[in-house]
C-alpha positions in Angstrom: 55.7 -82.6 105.6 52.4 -81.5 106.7 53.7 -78.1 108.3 53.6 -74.5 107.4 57.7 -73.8 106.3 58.2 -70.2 105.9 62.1 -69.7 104.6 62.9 -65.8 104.3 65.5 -65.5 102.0 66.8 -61.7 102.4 68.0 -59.1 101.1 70.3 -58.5 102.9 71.0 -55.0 104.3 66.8 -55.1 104.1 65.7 -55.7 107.7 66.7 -59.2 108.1 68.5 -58.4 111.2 65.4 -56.9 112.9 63.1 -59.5 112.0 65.4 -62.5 113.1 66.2 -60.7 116.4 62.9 -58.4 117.0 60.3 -60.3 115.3 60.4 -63.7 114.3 61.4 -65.1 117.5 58.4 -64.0 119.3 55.4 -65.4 116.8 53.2 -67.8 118.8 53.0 -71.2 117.8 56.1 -71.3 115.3 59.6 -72.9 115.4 62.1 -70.3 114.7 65.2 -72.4 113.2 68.2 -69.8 114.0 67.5 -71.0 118.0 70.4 -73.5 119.0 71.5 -76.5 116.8 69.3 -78.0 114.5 69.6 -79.9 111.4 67.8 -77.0 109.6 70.1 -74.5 110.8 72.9 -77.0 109.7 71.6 -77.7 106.2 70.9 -74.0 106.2 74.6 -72.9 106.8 75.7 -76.1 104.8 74.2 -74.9 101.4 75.1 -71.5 102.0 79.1 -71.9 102.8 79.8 -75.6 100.6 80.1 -76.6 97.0 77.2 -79.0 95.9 80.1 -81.3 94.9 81.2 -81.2 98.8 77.5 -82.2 100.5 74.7 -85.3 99.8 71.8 -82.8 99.5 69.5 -85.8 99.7 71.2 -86.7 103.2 70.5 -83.6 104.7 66.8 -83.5 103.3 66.1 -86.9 105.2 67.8 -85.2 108.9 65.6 -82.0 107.9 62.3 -84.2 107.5 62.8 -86.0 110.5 63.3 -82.8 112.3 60.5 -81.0 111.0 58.5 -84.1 112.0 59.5 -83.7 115.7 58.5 -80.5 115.9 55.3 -79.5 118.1 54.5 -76.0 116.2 52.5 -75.5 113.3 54.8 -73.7 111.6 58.7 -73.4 110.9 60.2 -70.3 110.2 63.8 -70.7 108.3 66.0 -67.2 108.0 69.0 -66.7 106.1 69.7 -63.4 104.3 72.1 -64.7 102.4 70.5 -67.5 100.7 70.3 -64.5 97.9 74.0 -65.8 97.3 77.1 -64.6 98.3 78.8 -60.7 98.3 82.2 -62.5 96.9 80.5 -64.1 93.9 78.6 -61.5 93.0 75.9 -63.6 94.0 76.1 -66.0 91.3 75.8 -69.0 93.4 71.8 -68.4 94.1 70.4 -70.1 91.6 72.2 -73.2 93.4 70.9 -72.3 97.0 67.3 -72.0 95.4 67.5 -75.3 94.1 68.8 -76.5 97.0 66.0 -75.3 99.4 63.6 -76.4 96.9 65.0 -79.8 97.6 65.0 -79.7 101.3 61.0 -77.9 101.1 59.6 -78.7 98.7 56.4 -77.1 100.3 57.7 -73.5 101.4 56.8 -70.7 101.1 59.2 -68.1 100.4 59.6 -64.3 101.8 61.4 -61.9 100.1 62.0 -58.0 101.4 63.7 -55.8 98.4 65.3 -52.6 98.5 65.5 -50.1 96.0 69.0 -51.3 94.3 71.4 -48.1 94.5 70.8 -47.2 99.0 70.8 -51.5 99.0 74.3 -51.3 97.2 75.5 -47.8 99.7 74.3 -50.2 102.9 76.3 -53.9 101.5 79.1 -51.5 100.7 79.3 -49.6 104.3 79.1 -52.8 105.7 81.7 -54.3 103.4 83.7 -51.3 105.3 83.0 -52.5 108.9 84.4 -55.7 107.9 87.8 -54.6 107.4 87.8 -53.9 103.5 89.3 -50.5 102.3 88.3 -50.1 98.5 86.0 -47.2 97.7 82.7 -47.4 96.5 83.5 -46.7 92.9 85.5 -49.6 92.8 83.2 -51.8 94.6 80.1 -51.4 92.2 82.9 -51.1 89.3 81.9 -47.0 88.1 84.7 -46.2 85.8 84.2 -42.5 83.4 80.0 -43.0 83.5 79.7 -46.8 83.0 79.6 -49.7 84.9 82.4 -52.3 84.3 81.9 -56.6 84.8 82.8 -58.0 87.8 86.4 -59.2 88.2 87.9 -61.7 90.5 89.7 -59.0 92.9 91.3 -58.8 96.7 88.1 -57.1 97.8 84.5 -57.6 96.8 82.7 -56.1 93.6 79.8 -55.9 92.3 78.2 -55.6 89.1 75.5 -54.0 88.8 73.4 -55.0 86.0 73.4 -58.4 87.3 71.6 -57.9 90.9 68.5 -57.5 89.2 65.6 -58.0 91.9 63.0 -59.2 89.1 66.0 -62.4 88.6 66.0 -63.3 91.8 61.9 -63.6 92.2 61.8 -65.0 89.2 63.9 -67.7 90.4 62.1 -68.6 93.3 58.8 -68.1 90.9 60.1 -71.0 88.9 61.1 -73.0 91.9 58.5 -73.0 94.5 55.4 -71.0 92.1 54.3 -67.5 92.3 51.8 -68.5 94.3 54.0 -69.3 97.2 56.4 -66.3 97.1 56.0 -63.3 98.6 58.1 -60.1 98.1 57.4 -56.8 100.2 59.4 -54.0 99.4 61.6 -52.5 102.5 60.4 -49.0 102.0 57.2 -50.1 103.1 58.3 -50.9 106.2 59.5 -47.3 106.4 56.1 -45.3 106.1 53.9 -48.0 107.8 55.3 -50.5 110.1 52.3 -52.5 111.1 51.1 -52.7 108.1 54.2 -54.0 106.5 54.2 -57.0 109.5 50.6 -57.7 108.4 51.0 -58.6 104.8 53.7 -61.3 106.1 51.2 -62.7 108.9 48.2 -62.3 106.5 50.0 -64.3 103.5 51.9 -67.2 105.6 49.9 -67.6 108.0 51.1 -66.5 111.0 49.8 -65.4 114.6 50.6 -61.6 114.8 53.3 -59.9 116.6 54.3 -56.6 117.2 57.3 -55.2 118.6 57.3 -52.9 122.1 60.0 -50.9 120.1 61.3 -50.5 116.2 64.6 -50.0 117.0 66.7 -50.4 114.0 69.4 -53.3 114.1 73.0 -52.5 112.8 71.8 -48.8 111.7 73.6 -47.0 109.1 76.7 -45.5 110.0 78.1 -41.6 108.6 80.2 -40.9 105.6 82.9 -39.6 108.3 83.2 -43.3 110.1 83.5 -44.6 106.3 86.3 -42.7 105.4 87.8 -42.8 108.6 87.5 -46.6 108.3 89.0 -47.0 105.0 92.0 -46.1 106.2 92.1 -47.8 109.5 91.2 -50.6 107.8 94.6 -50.4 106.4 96.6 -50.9 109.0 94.4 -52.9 111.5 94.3 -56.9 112.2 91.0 -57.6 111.0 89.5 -60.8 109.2 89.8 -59.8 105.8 93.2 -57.7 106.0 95.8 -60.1 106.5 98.7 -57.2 106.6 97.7 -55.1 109.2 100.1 -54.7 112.4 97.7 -52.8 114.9 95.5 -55.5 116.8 92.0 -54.9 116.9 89.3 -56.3 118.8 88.2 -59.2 116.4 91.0 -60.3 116.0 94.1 -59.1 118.3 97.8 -60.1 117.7 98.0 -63.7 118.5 102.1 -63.7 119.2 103.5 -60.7 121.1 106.7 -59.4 119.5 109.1 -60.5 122.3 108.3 -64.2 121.9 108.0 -64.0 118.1 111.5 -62.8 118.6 112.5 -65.7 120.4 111.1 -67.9 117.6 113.4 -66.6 115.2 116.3 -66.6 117.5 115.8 -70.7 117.9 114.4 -70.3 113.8 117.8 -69.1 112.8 120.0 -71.4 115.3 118.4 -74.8 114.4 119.1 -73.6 110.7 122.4 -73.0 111.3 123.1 -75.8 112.8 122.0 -77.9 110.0 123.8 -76.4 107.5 127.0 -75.9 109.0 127.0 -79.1 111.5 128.0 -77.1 114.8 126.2 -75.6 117.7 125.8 -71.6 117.2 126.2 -69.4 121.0 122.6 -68.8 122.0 123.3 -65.1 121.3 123.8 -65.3 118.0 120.0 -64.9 117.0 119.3 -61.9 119.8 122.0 -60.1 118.3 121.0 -60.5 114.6 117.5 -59.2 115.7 119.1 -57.0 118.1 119.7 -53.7 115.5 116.7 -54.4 113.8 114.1 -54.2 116.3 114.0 -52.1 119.2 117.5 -53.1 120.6 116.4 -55.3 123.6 113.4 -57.9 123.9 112.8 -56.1 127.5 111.6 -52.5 125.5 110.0 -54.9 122.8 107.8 -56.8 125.3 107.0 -53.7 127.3 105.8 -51.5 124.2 103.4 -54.3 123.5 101.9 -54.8 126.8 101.4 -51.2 126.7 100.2 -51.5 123.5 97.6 -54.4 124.4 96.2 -52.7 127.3 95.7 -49.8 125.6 93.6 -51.4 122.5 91.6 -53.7 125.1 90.0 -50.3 126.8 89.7 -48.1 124.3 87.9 -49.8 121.9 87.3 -48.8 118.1 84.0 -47.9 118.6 84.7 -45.4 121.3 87.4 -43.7 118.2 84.3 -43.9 115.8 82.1 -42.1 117.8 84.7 -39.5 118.4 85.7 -38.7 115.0 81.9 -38.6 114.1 81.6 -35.9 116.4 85.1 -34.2 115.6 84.9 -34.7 111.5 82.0 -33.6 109.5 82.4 -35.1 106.0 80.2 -34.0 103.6 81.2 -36.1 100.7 78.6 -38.6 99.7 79.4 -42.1 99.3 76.3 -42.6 97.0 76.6 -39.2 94.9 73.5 -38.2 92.8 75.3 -39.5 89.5 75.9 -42.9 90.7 72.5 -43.1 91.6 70.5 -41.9 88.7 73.2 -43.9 87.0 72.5 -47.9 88.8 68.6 -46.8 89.3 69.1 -46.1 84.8 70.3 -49.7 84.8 67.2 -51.6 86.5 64.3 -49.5 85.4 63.0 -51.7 83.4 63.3 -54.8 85.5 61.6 -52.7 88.2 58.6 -51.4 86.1 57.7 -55.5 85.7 58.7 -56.1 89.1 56.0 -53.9 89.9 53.4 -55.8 88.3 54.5 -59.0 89.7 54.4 -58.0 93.3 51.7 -55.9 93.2 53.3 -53.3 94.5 53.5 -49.6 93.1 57.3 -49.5 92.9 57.5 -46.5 91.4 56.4 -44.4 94.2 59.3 -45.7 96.0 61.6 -44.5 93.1 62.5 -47.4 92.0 61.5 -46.3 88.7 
């Protein structure tokens, strides 16, 4: 394709945020593809979210080339942190997405940023939280009596744990686009030297230095106290990925107000009547039924939502967070010292050759 394809594949919960928002958008004289609609964003999102079965991989490589050919830059820089795979799966499906960006470049070069496994698995569960999901953390990395249990297909994402081996996932890429064209920086690095963290990805793709004004941290880590506050919020809240809450919140407020779903069941029950029994049924026969079960008039119904709404729409949930993280001290760990020792007991091995392959001291990290 004659250009210079970077594709940064994650981790996740490993500064992929900042360097989408603070960094790569800012590098002279390279296309970054999460700007607007392009057919690399498309194919990007495309192999992330579909089934191989449901997408002509070949048809999206030709819109890709064509795009890549239109381009002005020498370089194009492709960003996706989950192209590791998928929370829900357990991230099973990456071998697939490798392939698949194989197929698409064939010539990229690949950036990898890892994180020691047992803080990465304490920052995908706290964000697991924010999303609306109430399980604890035992249950999410499956810790039952000092072991680690498989995953199982449950309500609520789980992980487990000897399978998110780091050393896997290079080694994938290693097979698919070479050793010589993958480069993986741990995330601690980033931590004691931040310039020279940014170097090692200009110096090995390629790429005109920039340097941020300010290292401000993107979706920083939130306290134990707004985690188990949110666990049980979560409960009762309308949120994408809790389907029985009753308390709208601001991603996703209560679509019908009560009154008028009350009125739907009024007409609901009338039109079934009618079928069934051949008459017409007095208008009031559905306000009554719903009458002694509700709040005894649509009038109070309606009002205690409005109430309700405006209430929700100016104090919003972070404004509660920020409160109870003042109020509530919690001193229980979500990561306690066991668990750790325990996950970081699991991948020592894998993380002493990781070591080697990256050419990175790992172990000074802890990561063995």
């Amino acid at each position: 394709m004659g250009k210079n394809v970077v594709i940064h594949v994650g981790m996740g919960k490993a500064l992929s945020s900042f360097l989408q928002s603070r960094v790569f958008p800012y590098i002279s004289n390279c296309k970054n593809a999460r700007e607007g609609q392009n057919p690399i964003k498309s194919a990007s999102l495309t192999i992330i979210n579909e089934c191989f079965h449901n997408f002509d991989i070949e048809e999206l490589r030709q819109k890709v080339n064509k795009y890549i050919s239109q381009i002005d830059e020498e370089s194009v820089l492709v960003s996706e942190e989950w192209f590791e795979g998928h929370v829900n799966a357990d991230f099973r499906d990456k071998k697939s997405i490798a392939e698949a960006l194989h197929t698409l470049f064939p010539n990229g070069k690949i950036l990898i940023v890892v994180r020691r496994q047992d803080k990465w698995l304490e920052s995908l569960y706290k964000q697991m939280i924010s999303y609306g999901y109430s399980m604890s953390f035992r249950s999410f990395i499956n810790y039952r009596k000092g072991r680690f249990l498989p995953w199982r297909s449950r309500a609520f994402p789980n992980i487990q744990v000897d399978q998110i081996s780091i050393l896997n996932l290079v080694n994938l890429y290693h097979s698919q686009f070479g050793a010589e064209n993958v480069k993986v920086i741990p995330f601690e690095l980033f931590l004691r030297d931040k310039e020279k963290f940014l170097n090692e990805i200009y110096e090995f793709f390629e790429l005109e230095p920039y340097y941020p004004p300010r290292y401000k941290v993107i979706n920083p880590s939130v306290s134990n106290g707004w985690i188990y506050f949110m666990r049980v919020v979560n409960r009762f809240l309308i949120r994408p990925y809790n389907s029985l809450g009753f308390i709208p919140s601001p991603e996703k407020p209560l679509e019908t107000p009560p009154a008028k779903f009350c009125r739907c069941r009024r007409v609901k029950y009338r039109d079934q009547w009618k079928a069934t029994h051949g008459q017409v049924v007095n208008e009031g026969f559905g306000r009554n039924f719903l009458r002694c079960r509700v709040f005894n008039k649509d009038y109070l119904l309606s009002k205690w939502w409005s109430t309700f709404e405006k209430f929700f729409s100016t104090l919003s949930l972070e404004k509660i967070l920020l409160l109870v993280d003042k109020v509530v001290k919690v001193k229980v760990p979500i990561l306690t010292e066991e668990m750790s020792r325990e996950i970081m007991k699991v991948h020592a091995e894998d993380n002493r050759e990781l070591s080697s392959k990256i050419g990175y001291d790992l172990k000074e990290y802890g990561y063995h």
